[in-house]
C-alpha positions in Angstrom: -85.4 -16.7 -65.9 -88.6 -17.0 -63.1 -88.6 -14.0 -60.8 -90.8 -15.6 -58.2 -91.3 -19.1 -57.8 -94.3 -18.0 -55.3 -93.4 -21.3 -52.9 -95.8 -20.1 -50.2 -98.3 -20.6 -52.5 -98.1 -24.2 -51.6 -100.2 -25.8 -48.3 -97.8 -26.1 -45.6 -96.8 -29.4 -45.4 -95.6 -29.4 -49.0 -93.7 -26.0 -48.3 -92.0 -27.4 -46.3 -91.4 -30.6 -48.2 -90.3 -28.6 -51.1 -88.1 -26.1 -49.2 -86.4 -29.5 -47.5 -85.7 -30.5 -50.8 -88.3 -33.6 -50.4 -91.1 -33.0 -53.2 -90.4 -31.0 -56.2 -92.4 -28.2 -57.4 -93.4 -27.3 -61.1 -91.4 -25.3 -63.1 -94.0 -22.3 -63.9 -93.0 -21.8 -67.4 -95.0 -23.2 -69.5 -92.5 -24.1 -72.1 -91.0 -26.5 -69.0 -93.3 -27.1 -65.8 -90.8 -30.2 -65.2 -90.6 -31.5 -61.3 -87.7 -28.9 -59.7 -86.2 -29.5 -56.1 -84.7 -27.2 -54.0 -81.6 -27.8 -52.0 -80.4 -25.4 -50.0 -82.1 -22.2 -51.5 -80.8 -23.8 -55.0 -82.6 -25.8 -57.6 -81.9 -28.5 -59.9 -83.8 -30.6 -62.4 -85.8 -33.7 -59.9 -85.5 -36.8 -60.9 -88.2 -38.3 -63.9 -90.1 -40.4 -61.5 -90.6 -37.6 -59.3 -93.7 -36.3 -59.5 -94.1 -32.2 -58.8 -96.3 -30.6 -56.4 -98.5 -27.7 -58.5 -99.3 -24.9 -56.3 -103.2 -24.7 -55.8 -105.3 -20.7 -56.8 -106.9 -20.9 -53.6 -103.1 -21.1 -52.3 -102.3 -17.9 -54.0 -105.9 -15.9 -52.8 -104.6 -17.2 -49.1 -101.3 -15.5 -49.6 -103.2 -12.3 -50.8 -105.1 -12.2 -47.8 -102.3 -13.0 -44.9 -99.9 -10.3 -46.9 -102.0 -7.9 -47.1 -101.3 -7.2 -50.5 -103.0 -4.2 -51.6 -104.6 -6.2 -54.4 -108.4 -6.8 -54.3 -108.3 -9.9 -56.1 -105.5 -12.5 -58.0 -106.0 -10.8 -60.9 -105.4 -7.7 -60.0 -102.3 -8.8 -58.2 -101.1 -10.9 -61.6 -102.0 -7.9 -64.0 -100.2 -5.0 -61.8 -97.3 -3.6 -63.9 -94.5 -3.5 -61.4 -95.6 -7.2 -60.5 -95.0 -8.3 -64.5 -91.6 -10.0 -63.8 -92.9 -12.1 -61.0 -96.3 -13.1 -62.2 -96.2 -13.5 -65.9 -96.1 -17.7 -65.8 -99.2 -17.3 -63.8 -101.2 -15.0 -65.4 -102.2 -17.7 -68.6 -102.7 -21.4 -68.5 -101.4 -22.1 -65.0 -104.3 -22.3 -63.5 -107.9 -23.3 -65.4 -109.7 -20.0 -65.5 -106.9 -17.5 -65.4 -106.0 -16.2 -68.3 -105.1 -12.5 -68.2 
């Protein structure tokens, strides 16, 4: 089970791809990160010769910044206790250089 798929991580264009059900996002979970589409707030397995969109860190620092998160840093945000359900398939081997 993924608590957050963080989708406005993602650069607008493919946000909005992806919310349309256009281009599919990774899975997050390391044990899948297969292409997913969304389709009407649903998702489903894409099709194999799709391939997924993978949301960019500087994506994620943006989001920490327009939110106003009261995180200094991604880190911080990814390490927070009460944020362990939502941010545990980022904190390790999503992205090269975060491993928490």
């Amino acid at each position: 089970m993924i608590g957050d798929w963080f989708i406005e991580w993602y650069p607008k264009q493919q946000y909005e791809d992806i919310r349309d059900g256009k281009l599919p996002m990774d899975c997050p979970n390391s044990v899948c990160r297969k292409p997913v589409l969304m389709n009407k707030g649903k998702l489903k397995q894409a099709p194999k010769e799709m391939e997924a969109a993978v949301r960019p860190v500087s994506g994620a620092l943006h989001w920490l910044q327009v939110t106003n998160a009261p995180y200094p840093d991604l880190v911080s945000f990814l390490t927070e206790p009460a944020e362990q359900n939502r941010t545990k398939f980022f904190r390790s081997g999503y992205w090269e250089g975060i491993n928490v």
